[in-house]
ZADRENKE-654020 format. One record per residue: residue in one letter; z, y, x of N, C-alpha, C in turn. Coordinates in steps of 0.05 Angstrom, whole numbers, plus 5000, padded with zeros to 4 digits. Layout:
AZYXZYXZYX...
This chain:
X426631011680426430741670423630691658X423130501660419430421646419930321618X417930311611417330281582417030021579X417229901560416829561549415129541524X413429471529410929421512412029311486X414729151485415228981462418229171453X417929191429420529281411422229151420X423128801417425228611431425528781449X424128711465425528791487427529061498X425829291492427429491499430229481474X430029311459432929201443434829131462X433528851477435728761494436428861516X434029131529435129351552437729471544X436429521518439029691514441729661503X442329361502444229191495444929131470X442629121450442629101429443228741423X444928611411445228321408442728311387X441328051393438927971368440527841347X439327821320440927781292440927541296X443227421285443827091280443727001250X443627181237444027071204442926871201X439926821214438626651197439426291207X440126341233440726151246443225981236X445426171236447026071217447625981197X445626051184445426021157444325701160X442125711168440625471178442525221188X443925301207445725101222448224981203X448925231175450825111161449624941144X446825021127444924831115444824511126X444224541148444524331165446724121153X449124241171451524141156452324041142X452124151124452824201096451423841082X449023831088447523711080447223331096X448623411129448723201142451723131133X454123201119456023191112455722931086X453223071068453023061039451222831042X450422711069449622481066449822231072X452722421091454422051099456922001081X457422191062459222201050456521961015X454422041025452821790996452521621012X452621541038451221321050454221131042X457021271047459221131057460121041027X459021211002459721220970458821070957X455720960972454120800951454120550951X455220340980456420110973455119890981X452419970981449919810989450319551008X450819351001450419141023452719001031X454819181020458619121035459018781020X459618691039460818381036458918281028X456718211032454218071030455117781043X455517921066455517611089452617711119X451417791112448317841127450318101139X449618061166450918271184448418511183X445518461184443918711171444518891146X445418701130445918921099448819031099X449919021121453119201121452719431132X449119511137448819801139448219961116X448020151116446920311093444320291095X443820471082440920591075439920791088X442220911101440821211116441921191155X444621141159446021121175443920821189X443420881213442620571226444820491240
């Protein structure tokens, strides 16, 4: 078998899975945070019953 110039790699020859922590972590951040901001967009009230069909949006949500 030949050699691989890069660490990765002979990882993934040799069926090593690459780490996900960070990604996940990241992707729940995400979340977590796109959750926490339709839950203020839908809380804060901004505009409801105005009459002006523009101001029955929020602030964040278009």
């Amino acid at each position: 078998m030949t050699t691989v110039p890069e660490p990765w790699m002979q990882r993934l020859r040799d069926g090593a899975f690459p780490p996900v922590r960070k990604t996940v972590v990241a992707v729940a951040v995400l979340g977590v945070l796109g959750l926490a901001s339709i839950a203020l967009e839908l809380a804060s009230g901004v505009g409801v019953g105005s009459g002006d069909g523009r101001s029955t949006r929020g602030w964040l949500l278009p």
